[in-house]
C-alpha positions in Angstrom: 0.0 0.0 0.0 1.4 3.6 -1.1 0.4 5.9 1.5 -0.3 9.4 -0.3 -0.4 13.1 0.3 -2.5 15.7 -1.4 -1.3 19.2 -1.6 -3.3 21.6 -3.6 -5.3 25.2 -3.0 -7.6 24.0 -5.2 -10.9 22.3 -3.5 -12.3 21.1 -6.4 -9.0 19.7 -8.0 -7.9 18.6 -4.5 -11.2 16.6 -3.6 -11.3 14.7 -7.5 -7.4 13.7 -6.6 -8.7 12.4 -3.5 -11.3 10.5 -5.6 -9.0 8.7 -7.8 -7.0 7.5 -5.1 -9.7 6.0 -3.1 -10.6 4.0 -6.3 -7.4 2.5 -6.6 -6.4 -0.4 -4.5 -2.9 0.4 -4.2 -3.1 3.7 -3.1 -3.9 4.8 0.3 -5.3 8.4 1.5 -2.8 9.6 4.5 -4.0 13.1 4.1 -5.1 16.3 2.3 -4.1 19.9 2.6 -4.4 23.6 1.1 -0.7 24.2 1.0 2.1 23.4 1.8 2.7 24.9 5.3 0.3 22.1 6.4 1.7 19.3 5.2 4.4 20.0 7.6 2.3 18.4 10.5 1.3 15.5 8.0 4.4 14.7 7.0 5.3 14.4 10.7 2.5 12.2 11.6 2.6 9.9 8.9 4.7 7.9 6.8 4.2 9.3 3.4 5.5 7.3 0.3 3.9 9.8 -2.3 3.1 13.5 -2.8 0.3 14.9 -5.6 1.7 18.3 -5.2 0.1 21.1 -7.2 3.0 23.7 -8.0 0.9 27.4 -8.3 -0.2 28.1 -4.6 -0.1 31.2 -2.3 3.1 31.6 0.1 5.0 28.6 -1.4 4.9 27.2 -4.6 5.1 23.4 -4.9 8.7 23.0 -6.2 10.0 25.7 -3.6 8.1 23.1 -0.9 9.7 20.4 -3.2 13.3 21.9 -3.1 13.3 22.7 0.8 12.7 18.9 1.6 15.6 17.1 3.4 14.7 13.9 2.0 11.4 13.5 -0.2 9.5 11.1 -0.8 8.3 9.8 -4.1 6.8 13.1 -6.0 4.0 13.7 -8.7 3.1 17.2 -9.7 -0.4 18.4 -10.9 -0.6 22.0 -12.4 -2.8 23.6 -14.9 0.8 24.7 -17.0 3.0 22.7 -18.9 5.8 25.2 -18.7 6.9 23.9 -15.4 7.4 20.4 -16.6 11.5 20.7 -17.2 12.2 22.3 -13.9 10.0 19.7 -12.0 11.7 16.5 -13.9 15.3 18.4 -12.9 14.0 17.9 -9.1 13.7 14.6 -10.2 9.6 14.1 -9.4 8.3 11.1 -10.9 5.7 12.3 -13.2 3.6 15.7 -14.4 0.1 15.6 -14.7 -1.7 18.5 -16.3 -5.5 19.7 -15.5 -8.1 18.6 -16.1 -6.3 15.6 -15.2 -8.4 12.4 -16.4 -8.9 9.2 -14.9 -6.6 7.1 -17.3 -3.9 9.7 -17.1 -3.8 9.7 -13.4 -3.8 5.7 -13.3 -0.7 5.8 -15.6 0.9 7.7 -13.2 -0.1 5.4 -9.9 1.1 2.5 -12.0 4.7 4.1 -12.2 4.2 5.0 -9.1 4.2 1.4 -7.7 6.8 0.0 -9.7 9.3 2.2 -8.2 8.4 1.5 -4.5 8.7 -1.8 -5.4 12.2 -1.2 -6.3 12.9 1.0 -3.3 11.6 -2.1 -1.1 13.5 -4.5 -3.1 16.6 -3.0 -2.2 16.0 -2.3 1.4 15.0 -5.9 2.3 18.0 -7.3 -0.1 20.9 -8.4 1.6 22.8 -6.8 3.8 26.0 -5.2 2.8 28.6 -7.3 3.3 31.1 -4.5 4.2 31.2 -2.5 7.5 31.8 1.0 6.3 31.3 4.0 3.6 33.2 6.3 2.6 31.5 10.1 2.2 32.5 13.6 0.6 33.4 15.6 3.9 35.2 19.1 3.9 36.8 18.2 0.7 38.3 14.8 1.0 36.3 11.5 1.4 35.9 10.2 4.7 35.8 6.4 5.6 32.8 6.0 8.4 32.2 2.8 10.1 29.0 1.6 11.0 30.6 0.2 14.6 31.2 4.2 15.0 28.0 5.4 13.5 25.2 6.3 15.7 22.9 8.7 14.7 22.3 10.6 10.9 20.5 13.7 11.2 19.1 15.7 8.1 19.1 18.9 7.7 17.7 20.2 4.6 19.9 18.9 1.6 22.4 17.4 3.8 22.9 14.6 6.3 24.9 14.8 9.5 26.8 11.7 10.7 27.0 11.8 14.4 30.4 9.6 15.5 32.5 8.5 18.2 35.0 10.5 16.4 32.9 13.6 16.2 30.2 15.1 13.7 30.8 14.7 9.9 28.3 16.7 7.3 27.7 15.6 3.4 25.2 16.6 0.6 23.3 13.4 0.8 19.9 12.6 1.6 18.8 10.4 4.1 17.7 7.8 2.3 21.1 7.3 0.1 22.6 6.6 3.6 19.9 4.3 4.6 20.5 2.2 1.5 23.9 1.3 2.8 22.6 0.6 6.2 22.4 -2.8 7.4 18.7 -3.1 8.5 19.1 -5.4 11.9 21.6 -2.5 13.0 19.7 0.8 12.1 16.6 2.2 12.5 15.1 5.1 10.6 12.7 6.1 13.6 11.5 10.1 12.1 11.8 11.7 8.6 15.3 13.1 9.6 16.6 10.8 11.9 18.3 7.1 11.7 20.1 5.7 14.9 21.7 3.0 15.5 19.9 0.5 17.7 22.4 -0.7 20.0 23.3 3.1 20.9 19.5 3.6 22.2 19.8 4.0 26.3 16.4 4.9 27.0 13.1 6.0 25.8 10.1 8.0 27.4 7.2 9.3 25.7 8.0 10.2 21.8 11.9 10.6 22.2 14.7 8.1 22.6 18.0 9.1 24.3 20.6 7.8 21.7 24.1 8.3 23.1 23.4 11.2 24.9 21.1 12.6 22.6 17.3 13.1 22.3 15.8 12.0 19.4 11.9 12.5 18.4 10.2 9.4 17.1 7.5 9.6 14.1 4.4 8.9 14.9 4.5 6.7 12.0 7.4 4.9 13.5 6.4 4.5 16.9 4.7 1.3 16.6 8.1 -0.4 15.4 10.6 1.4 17.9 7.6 -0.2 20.3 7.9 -3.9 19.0 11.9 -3.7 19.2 11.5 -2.5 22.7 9.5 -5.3 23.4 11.8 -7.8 21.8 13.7 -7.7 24.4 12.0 -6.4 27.4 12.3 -8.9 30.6 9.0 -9.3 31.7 7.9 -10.8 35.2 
């Protein structure tokens, strides 16, 4: 199931989106909003896997949203101009749909929609890497992190912190180009800008962990799962 997000000033455009996604099986309806100061609080409490984001609104535009995202999610615009379409595909969205935007057209776009989170989740249940390090582009040179060292990532708008015993190093990544390297029974991505590592977690109480020191917020999306690992290996009476 994609879970999606409807941004769009537009009530009329904004309820027919909603429409078409509740008519297709795959798709799920996480939430609607006006613009895209709202979606903040969405995006926060829920895992979204796909944006319909309409590019002419008031205060932000969609690809100014689009651009100020740490680490986006899978991204569809919907605009009533055509002229935008080379500037959205350079922010690498995954398709353009114009208004009126039919049925068919919109169904096209879902399909291609699902074959690339299919991909993503192919890769990030395939086997773990074999290696026990990365190298990143750091101040100029490339910098060899361990995952033994490694135990938080942070983003912060286009680029990622890696928070180490040997100290703080920052690269123009996204989050989820560092997650891919990840081995899964070691890291956790528990919010939309934070991974830790799950041996380095010394505490949690109400929606933050304490991770080496740290305080860390957990998505409400992710909560359930930080719960379950918790409970894994929680000595009970």
């Amino acid at each position: 199931m994609i879970n999606c997000l409807v941004i769009d000033d537009e009530p009329l455009a904004r309820e027919g989106l909603i429409d078409y996604i509740q008519n297709v099986d795959f798709l799920n309806l996480a939430g609607s909003c006006e613009n895209p100061l709202e979606a903040t609080t969405l995006m926060d409490q829920h895992t979204i896997d796909l944006i319909f984001l309409d590019i002419q609104m008031p205060k932000i535009t969609g690809l100014d949203y689009l651009r100020s995202l740490a680490d986006p999610p899978l991204v569809i615009l919907t605009t009533a101009y055509p002229s935008f379409a080379l500037e959205g595909f350079e922010l690498n969205v995954l398709d353009y749909l114009v208004k009126p935007i039919t049925f068919q057209r919109f169904f096209t776009a879902a399909q291609k929609a699902k074959k690339q989170m299919a991909l993503i989740q192919n890769r990030q249940h395939s086997e773990a890497p074999k290696h026990a390090y990365f190298f990143i582009k750091c101040d100029g040179k490339f910098e060899k992190i361990t995952f033994a060292e490694l135990f938080m990532i942070e983003a912060m708008q286009n680029y990622v912190v890696l928070h180490t015993d040997r100290g703080k190093f920052t690269a123009l990544l996204a989050l989820k180009s560092i997650m891919a390297e990840l081995p899964g029974d070691q890291f956790l991505q528990v919010h939309k800008s934070y991974i830790i590592a799950l041996n380095r977690i010394e505490n949690l109480e109400g929606n933050r962990l304490s991770v080496q020191g740290q305080s860390v917020p957990i998505g409400r999306a992710k909560r359930e799962t930080v719960m379950e690992l918790i409970n894994r290996f929680l000595i009970k009476k």
